[in-house]
Each structure stands twice: as C-alpha cells, then as structure tokens.
N, C-alpha and C positions, 0 to 999 in steps of 0.2 A: 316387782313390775309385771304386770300383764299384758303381754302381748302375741301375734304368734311367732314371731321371727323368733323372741325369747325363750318360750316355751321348747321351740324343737332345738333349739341350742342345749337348752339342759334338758332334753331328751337323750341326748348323743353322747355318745361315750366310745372309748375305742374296746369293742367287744374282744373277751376274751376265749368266747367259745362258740361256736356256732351249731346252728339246728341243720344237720348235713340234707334233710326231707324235705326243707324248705329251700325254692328257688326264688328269685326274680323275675318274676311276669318280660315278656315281651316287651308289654306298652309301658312300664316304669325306666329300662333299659333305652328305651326311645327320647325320653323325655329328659336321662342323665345323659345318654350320649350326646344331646343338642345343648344341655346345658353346660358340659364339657368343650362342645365349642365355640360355645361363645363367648367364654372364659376370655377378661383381658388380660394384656399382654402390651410392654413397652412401643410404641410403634406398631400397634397393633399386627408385630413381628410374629405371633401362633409359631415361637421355632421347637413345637413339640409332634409327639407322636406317641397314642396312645394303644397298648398291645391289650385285646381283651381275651383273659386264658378261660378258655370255657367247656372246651371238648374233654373229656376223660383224656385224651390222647396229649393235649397241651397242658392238661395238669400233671401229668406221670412226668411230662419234662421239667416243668416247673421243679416237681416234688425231688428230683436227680440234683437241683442246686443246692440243696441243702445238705448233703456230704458232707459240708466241715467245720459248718456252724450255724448259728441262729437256730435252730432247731426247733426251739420254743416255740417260734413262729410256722412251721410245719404241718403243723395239724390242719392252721387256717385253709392250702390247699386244695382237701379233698370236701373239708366238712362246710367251706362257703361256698357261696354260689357263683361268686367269679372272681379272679382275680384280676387288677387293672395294672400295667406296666406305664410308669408315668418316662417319657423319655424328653431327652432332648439335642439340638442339633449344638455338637462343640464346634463345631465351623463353618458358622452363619457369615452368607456369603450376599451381596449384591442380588446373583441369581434368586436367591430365596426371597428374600424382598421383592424382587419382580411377579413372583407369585403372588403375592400379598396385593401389589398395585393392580392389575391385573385384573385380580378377582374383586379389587374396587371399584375397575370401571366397567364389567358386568355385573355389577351391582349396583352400579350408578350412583355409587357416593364419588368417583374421581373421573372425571369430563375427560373422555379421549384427550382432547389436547394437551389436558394438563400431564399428560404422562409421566412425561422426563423432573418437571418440577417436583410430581411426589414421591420422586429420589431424594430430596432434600434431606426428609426425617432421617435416612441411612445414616448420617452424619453421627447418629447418637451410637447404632450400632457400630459404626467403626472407633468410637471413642471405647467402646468395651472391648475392641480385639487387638490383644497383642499379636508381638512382631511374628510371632508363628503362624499366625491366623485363627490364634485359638479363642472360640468366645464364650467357653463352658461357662464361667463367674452371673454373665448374665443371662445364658439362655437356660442355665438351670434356674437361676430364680426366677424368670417366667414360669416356667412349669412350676413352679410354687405355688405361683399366684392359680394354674387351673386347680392344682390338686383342692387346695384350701375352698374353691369354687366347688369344687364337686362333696367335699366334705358337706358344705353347706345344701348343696342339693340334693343328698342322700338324708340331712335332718329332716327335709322339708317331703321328703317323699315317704318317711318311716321305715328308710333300709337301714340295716347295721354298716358298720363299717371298719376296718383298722387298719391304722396308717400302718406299712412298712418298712422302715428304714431298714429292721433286721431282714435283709435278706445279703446272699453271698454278691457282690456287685460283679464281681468278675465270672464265676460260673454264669449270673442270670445272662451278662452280655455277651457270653460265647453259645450259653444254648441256645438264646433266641438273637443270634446275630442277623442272620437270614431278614427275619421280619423285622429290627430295629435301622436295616439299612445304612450304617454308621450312626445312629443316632445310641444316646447313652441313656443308659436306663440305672438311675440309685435310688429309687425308692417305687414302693408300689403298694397295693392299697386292695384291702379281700374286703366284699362285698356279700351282706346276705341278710341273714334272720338271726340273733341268739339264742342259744340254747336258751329255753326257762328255766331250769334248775343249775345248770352249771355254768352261766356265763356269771363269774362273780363281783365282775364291774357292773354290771347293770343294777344290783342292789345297791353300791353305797354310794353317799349322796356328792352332790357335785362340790369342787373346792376349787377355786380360784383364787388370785393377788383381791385386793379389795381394789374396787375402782379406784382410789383415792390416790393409793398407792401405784400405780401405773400411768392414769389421767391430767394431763397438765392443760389447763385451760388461762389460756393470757389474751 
C-alpha cells in the first residue's frame, strides 16, 4: 500500500540508540506539544500531565532512577534529545472535570447556560472510580490514548522515538514528585534522532500480525 500515513508508520520503529549531537528544533517540539494536546480522551477528561526532561540538570535526576534497574534503558537519557513523562491523575474528581467544561465554554463549544448539564458526561467518570475514589484503571488508559497520539506525531514529523515502560515507577515518582503534583507517571517516552551506525532496530525490516489475522470485518 502507498500512502503517507503508511509510509511513516513503517518508518518508526522504537530506536535503540541515539545520536546524542542531534537535537529537536524548537518549531518541531511546538507542533508535538500541540499535538499532545489535542490528544483525545474519554469525556474529553485530558486527566494527564506531561513532564518534558530537557535541562542537563533534569536529566542527571532522571539518570539517579535507574539505580536498580532497567538500565538497558539508561543510555536513552543523556544520548536523546528529550525525554517525555506520560502522567496521569488516579483521583479524577468532579473539580477536574469543571476545568474541562470550563475551558469549553471559553472556547465556545458549551453555551454559558448549559454549564451545570455538561456535568452529565461525569457520570461515565464516576462509573470508573471505586469506593476509594481511585480512578487509575481509566485515567491511565487515557494517557494511552495521548502517548500512542504522539507516537504517531513523531512518525509524521521524522523524529526517533522509544516507548518507556522500562523505567523504575517508584524512583521516577519520588524524583519528580514536585512537578507530577500527585499525578502518576509509568511510562515515558525519549525523543530524538538514531544513531546511523549503531541504532540496530532501524536496519531490520518491519514485522507485524497479518491483517487477516487481527481484522474482523461483519
């Protein structure tokens, strides 16, 4: 198939090594950060918050999480050009929602009056929070839905990229508690350019399920 959405699909690969000389321009980081928010989200609920490590000084903290494992994932740090902290809120509340409406109706998708009505959608969010008030289950797969957005915005702009899983969950959310505000951060995501010679995912070829095999069309 020839297309371009295609094309930068199997361009992308999760890079295994990066060119530490190479940065991310300003004006491409402008144009991921807007695509990052506009990322949807059930209830158009956005219950994330993204940490961008980019000073030498917030990568030296970064680089202190990885004391006691994941290591392998270590190098990405110093040698990308940034790393992203995907977070999200485990105890999405009414109040938080009110920001959302809010910011609807100076945006003017939701008519002053309607205010109180577009309380309604909350309904779905309180079916996700148990009796603790906890709503991790669904406010982290929203954050899913931005990351796998931004994945796709980074094929489309020709940046490298590697998802995170491997990082320490419990170090990254005590070093950067400060700026996570109670929100939880398990995954995150290094940003940049591949090394040419030694990123060795980038030479072989791409492999996926066959359509056929995943695709169910009735």
């Amino acid at each position: 198939m020839v297309h371009p959405i295609i094309d930068d699909l199997l361009w992308r690969h999760a890079t295994k090594k990066y060119d530490a000389t190479r940065k991310v321009s300003q004006d491409d980081l402008d144009v991921l950060f807007e695509a990052m928010r506009l990322s949807a989200s059930s209830i158009n609920s956005q219950p994330w918050k993204f940490i961008v490590i980019e000073s030498n000084e917030s990568k030296e903290r970064m680089n202190k999480t990885f004391a006691h494992k994941h290591q392998y994932n270590q190098p990405h740090v110093f040698d990308s050009s940034h790393i992203i902290l995907f977070a999200y809120n485990p105890r999405y509340t009414r109040d938080d929602y009110a920001q959302v409406v809010d910011k609807g109706i100076e945006d003017r998708r939701i008519k002053p009056e309607d205010r109180e009505s577009a309380f309604g959608a909350f309904i779905f969010a309180e079916f996700n929070t148990d009796e603790t008030g906890n709503t991790s289950c669904w406010t982290k797969a929203q954050t899913y839905l931005a990351f796998g957005n931004t994945l796709h915005a980074l094929a489309r702009l020709k940046i490298d990229s590697t998802p995170l899983e491997g990082i320490d969950i419990d170090l990254v959310n005590e070093e950067f508690k400060e700026e996570l505000e109670g929100y939880q951060c398990d995954v995150a995501l290094a940003i940049g350019y591949h090394h040419p010679e030694d990123d060795y995912n980038a030479k072989l070829p791409k492999s996926r399920r066959s359509l056929d095999s995943i695709l169910v069309r009735i």
